[in-house]
C-alpha positions in Angstrom: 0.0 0.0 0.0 1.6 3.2 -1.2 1.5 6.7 1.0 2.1 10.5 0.1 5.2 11.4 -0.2 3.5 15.0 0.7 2.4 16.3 4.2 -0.3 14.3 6.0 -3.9 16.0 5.4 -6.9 15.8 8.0 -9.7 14.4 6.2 -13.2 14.9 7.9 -15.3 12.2 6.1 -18.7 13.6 6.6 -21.8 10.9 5.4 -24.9 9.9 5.8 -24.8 6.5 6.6 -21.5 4.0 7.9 -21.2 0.5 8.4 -21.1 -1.5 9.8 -25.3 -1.1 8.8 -25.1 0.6 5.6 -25.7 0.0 2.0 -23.1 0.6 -0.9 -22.7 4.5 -0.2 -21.4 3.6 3.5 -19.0 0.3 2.3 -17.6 2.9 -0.1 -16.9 6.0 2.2 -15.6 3.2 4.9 -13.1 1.7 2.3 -11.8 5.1 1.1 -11.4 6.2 4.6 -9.3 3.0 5.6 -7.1 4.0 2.1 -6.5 7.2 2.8 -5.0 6.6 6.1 -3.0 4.2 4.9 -1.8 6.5 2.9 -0.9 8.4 6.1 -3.3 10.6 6.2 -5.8 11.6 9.3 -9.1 10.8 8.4 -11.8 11.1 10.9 -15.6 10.2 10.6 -18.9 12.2 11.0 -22.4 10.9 10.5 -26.0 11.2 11.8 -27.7 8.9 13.8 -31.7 9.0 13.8 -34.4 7.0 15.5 -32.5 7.2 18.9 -34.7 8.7 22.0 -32.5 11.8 22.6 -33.7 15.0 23.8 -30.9 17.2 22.5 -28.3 16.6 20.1 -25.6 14.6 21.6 -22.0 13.4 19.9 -21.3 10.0 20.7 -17.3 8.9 20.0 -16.9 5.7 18.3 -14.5 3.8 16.2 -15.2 1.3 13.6 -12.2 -0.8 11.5 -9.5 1.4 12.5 -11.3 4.7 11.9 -12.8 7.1 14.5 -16.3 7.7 14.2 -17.7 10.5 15.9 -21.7 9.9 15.7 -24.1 13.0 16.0 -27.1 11.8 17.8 -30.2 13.5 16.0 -33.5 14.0 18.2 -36.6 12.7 16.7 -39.3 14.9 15.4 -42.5 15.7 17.0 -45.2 13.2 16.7 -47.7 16.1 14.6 -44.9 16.3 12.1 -44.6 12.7 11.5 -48.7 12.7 11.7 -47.9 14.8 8.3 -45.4 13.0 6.9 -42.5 15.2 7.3 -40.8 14.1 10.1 -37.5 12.6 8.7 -37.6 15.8 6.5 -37.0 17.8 10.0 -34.4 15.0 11.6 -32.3 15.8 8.5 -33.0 19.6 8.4 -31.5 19.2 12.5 -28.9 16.9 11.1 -27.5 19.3 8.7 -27.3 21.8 11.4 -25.6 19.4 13.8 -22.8 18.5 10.9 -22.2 21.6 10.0 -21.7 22.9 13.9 -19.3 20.2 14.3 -17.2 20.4 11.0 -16.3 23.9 12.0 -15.4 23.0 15.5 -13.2 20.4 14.1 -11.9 23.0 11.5 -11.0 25.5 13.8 -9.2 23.2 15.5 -7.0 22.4 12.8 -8.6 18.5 13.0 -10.0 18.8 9.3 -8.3 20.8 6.2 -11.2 19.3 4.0 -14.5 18.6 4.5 -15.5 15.4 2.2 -19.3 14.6 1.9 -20.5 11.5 1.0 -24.8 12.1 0.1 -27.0 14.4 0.4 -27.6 15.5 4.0 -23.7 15.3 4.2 -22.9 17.3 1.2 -25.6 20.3 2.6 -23.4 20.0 5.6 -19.7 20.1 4.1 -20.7 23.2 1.9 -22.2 25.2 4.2 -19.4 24.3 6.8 -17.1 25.5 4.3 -18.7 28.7 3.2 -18.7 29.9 7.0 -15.2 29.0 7.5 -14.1 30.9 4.7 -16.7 34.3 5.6 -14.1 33.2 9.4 -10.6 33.5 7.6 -10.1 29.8 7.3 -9.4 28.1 3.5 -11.1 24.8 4.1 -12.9 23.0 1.4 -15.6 21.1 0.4 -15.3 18.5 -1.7 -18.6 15.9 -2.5 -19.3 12.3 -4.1 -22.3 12.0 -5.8 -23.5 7.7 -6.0 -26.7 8.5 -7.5 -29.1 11.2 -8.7 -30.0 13.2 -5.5 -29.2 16.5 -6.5 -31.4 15.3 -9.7 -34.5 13.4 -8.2 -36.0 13.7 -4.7 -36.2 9.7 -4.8 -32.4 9.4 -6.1 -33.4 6.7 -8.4 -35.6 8.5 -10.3 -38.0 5.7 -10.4 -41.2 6.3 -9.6 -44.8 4.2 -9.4 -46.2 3.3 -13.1 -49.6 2.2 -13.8 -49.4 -1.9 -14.4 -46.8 -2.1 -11.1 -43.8 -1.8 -12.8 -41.9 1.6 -11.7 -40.9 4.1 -14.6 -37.7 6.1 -14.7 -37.9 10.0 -15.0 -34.9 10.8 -17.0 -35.9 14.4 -16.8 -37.3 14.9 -12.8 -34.7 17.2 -12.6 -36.9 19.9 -14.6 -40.2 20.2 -12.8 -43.0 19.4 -15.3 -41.1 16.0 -16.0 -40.8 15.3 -12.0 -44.7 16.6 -11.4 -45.7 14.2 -14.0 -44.1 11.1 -12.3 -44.5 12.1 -9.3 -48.3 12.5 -9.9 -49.0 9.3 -10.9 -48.2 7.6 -6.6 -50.8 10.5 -5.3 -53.3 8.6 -2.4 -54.0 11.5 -0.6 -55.0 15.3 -1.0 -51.6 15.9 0.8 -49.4 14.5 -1.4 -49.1 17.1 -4.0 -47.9 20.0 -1.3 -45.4 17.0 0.1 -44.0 15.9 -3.4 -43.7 20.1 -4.0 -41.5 20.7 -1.1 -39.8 17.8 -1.8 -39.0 19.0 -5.6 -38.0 22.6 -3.8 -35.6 20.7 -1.1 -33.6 18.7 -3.4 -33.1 21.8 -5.9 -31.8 23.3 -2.9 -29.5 20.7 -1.9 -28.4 20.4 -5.3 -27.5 24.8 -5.0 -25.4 23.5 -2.0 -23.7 21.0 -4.3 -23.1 23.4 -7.0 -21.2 25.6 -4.6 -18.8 23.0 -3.4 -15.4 23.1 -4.6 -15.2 19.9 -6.5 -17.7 17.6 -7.2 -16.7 13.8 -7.6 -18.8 11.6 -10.0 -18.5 7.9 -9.4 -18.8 7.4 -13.5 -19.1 8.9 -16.9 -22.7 8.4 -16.8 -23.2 10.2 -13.3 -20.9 13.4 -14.6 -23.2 13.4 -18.1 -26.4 13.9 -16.0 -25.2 16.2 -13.5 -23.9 18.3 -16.2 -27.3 17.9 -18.1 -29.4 19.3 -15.7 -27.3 22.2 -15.6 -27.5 21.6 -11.6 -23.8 21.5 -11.2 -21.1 23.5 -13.8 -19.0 21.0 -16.0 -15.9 22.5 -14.9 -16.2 21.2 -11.4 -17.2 17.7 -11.6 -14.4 15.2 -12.1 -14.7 11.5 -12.1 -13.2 9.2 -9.6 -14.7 6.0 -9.3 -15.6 4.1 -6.2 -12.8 2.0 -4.9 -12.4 -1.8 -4.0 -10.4 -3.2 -1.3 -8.5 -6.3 -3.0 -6.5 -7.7 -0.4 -10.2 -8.0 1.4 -11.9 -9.3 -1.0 -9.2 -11.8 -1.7 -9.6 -12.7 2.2 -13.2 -13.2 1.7 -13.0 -15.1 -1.6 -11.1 -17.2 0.0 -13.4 -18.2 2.8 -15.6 -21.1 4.3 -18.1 -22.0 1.7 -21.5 -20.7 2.7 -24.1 -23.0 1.1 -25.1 -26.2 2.5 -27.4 -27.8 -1.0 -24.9 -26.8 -3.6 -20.9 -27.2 -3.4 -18.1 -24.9 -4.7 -17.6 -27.2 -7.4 -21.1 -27.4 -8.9 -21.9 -24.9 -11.4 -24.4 -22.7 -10.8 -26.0 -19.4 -11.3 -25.9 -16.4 -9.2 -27.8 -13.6 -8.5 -26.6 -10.8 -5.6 -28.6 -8.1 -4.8 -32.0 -6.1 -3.1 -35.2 -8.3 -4.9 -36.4 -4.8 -5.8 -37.9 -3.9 -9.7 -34.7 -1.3 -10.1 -32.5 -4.5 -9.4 -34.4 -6.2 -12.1 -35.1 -9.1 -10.2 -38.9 -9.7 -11.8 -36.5 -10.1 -14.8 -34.9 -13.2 -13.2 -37.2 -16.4 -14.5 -37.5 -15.0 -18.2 -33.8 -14.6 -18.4 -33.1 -18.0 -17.0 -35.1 -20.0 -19.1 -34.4 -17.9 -22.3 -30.7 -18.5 -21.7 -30.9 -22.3 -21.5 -28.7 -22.6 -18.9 -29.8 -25.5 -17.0 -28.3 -24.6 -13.4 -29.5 -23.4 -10.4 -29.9 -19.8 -9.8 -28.4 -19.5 -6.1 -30.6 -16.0 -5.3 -28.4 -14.0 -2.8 -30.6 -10.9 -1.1 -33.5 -10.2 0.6 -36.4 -7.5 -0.5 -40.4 -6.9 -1.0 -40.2 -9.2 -4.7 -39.0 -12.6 -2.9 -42.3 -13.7 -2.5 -43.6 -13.3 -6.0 -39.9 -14.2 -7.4 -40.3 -17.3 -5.7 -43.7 -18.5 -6.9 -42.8 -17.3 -10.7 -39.9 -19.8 -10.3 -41.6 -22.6 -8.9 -44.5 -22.2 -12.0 -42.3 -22.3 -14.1 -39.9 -25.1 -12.8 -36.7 -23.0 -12.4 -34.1 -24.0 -9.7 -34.2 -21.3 -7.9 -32.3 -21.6 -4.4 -33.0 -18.2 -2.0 -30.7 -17.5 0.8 -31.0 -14.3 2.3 -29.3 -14.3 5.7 -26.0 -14.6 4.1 -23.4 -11.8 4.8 -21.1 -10.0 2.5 -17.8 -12.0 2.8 -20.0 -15.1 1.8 -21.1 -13.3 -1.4 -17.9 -12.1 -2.2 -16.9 -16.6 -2.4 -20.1 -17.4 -4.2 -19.5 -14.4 -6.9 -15.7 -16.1 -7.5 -17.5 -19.7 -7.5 -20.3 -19.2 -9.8 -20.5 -20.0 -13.3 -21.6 -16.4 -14.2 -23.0 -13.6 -11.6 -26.2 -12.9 -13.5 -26.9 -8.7 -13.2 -30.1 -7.6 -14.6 -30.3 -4.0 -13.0 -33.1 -2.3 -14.8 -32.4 1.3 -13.7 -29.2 3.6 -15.0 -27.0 2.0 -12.2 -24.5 4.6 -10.9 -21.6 2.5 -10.4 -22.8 -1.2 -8.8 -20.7 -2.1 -6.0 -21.8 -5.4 -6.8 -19.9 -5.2 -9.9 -16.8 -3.7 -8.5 -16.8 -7.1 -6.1 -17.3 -9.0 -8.4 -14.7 -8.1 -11.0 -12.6 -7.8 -7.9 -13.5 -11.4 -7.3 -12.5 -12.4 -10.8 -16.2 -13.7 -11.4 -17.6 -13.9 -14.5 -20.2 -11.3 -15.1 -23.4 -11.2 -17.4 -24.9 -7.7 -17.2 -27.1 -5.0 -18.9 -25.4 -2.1 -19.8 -26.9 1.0 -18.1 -25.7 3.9 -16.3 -21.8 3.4 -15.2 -21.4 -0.3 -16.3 -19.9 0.2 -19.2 -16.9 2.2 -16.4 -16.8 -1.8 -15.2 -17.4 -4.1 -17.9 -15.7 -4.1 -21.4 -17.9 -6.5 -23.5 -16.3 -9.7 -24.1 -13.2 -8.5 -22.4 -14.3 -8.3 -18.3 -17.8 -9.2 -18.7 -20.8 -10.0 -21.3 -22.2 -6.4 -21.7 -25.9 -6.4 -22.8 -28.0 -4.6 -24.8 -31.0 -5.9 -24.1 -32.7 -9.0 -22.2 -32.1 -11.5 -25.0 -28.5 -10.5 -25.3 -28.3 -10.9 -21.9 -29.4 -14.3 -21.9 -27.4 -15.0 -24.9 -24.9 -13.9 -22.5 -25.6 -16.0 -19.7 -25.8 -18.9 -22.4 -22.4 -18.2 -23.7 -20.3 -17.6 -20.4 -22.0 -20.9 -18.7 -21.3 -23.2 -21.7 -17.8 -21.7 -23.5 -14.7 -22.5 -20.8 -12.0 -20.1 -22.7 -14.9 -17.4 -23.0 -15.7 -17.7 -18.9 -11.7 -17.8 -18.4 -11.3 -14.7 -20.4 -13.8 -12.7 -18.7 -12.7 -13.8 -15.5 -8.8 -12.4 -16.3 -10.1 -9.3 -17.9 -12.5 -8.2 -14.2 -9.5 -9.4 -12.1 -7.0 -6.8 -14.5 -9.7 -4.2 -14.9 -10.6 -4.0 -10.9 -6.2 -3.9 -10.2 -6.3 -0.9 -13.0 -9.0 1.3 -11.8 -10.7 0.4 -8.5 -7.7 -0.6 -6.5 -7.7 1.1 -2.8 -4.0 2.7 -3.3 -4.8 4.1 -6.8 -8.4 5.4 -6.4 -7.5 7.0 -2.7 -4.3 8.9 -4.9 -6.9 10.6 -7.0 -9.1 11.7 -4.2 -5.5 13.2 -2.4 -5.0 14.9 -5.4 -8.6 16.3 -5.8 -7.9 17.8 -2.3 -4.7 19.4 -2.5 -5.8 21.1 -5.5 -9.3 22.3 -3.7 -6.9 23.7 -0.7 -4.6 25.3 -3.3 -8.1 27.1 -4.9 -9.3 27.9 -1.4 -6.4 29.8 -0.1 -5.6 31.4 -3.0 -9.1 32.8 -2.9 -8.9 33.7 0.2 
């Protein structure tokens, strides 16, 4: 693991969620903390905590991994604002003002020389932390990682409800006819239009706070291309640093026990890691398994609201389908490098999948569609099968679980691609270089 051959910088990671209960966004901000400070650097943690009984704000010290985690207890809102259905929108307006408080304490004293936000309450935070220390004499910036479309879509996927079940992707919430039109169509109640109005007016604020930040970090091409789009965030200050994977871990973990007890690491097989939610594209999982041919099991790891139906779907139509969602990450991370081919459906304009970074990581051979940032992961036919639609996808599937010298291939391209441009060392260089240039622009602005 390589380390600056500059001064040692004190990072404040400032994000929403952290492990070790978190989804992707908190994996990532853990793993690029753990890099930077091997690189020598101070890094230091800041998050929210909500749903605790506390009758004042209240920092909590904490450590997870090696890192310090300093928690910032968050009250809970009064019971006639979650009677209206904005009381999480209050715990993260006190959030934000708890953050901020506390990035400027640490600032002043000379803890954190950049503020690094990692979502949406957390980038709020960071900018306005920043802006005050610099009206105070004090060159700190704020730099921000964007995973998704926040700043676009008050849902960050930008999927919303469709008539028929299925949920439809606004490409264009970011201008407010598109978003009231989606939006419009999951109405129950006369109070949803005023709710799903503040909500549009909130996220075009955060997005203002976004804009104002001093560099803004896209985890892929596709990311960058509709933050610039909306013309929510100037071209010239988004860059594009993808999310990083820890090898040595993931070696560790690939390495492991097996986890299964009906299927051994030597029987081929199927897999399928991820939420059994429609933007996962898991209702697409029995029609792609039977148009591919591929008689194997489908080993389903996750849990979500589609396991029920997903389940009888399979059994109607006689598809092995083998569901197993206690298991934990380190088990996934053995099954991705045992399978046959890690099937990957996604059906929305996936960011950057962290499943994906794993699994290349894990050298497993991948079968995906290709929307949002995978095409950052997969080369087709070189790291992966990328698909253009669902019957290239199963041809996919077909191909990687029947051709040996195809699957090898694959396999030896993720493995190479992942050491190129997701390793810890190399991704957590960028992000040092991102900062030093935001300080240089700071103080020479100030």
């Amino acid at each position: 693991m390589g380390t600056s051959d500059q001064a040692p910088l004190g990072v404040l990671l400032i994000t929403d969620v952290f492990p070790p209960a978190s989804g992707g966004s908190g994996w990532s901000t853990y793993y690029l903390g753990k890099a930077l400070a091997e690189r020598g650097h101070k890094v230091r943690v800041l998050r929210p905590r909500y749903g605790l009984r506390v009758g004042r704000p209240v920092l909590h010290g904490n450590e997870y991994g090696g890192l310090p985690v300093e928690e910032a207890l968050v009250p809970g809102a009064p019971r006639w604002l979650v009677k209206l259905r904005i009381g999480r929108a209050w715990e993260e307006r006190e959030a934000r003002r708890i953050l901020t408080r506390r990035a400027m304490q640490l600032a002043r004293r000379g803890s954190a020389q950049v503020f690094h936000a990692q979502h949406k309450v957390s980038a709020v935070a960071a900018s306005t932390a920043a802006r005050r220390m610099r009206a105070r004499g004090y060159a700190v910036p704020a730099v921000a990682t964007v995973r998704d479309y926040w700043p676009l879509c008050p849902v960050s996927t930008r999927l919303f409800p469709a008539r028929g079940g299925q949920p439809a992707e606004c490409a264009d919430c970011h201008r407010f006819p598109a978003y009231w039109r989606c939006a419009s169509q999951g109405w129950r109640g006369a109070i949803d239009p005023a709710l799903d109005l503040a909500r549009y007016l909130t996220t075009r604020r955060a997005a203002q706070s976004l804009a104002s930040c001093d560099t803004v970090i896209a985890v892929s091409r596709y990311v960058r291309e509709e933050l610039v789009r909306s013309k929510r965030v100037s071209a010239d200050r988004v860059v594009v640093v993808p999310n990083l994977v820890d090898l040595a871990s993931v070696e560790r973990d690939a390495s492991g026990p097996w986890p299964l007890n009906d299927i051994s690491p030597e029987e081929p097989f199927l897999l399928f890691a991820g939420k059994l939610e429609h933007n996962k594209g898991v209702n697409l999982l029995p029609t792609l398994v039977a148009r591919s041919g591929a008689n194997l099991p489908l080993v389903v790891a996750g849990d979500g609201g589609l396991e029920g139906s997903l389940r009888e779907r399979a059994r109607a139509q006689g598809l092995d389908f083998r569901f197993v969602s206690w298991i934990e990450n380190e088990s996934i991370i053995r099954l991705m490098r045992a399978a046959r081919v890690l099937v990957f459906p996604s059906a929305w304009q996936e960011p950057l999948s962290r499943v994906l970074l794993e699994g290349c990581a894990a050298g497993a051979a991948v079968a995906a569609l290709d929307t949002g940032g995978t095409s950052d992961i997969l080369t087709h036919m070189e790291s992966g099968w990328l698909a253009r639609d669902l019957d290239d996808l199963a041809q996919g599937v077909a191909a990687l679980a029947a051709d040996d010298d195809l699957n090898t291939r694959v396999r030896q391209g993720a493995r190479a691609k992942a050491e190129e441009s997701f390793a810890s060392d190399g991704v957590a260089a960028q992000v040092e270089l991102i900062y030093r240039d935001a300080m240089s622009r700071a103080e020479a602005a100030r």
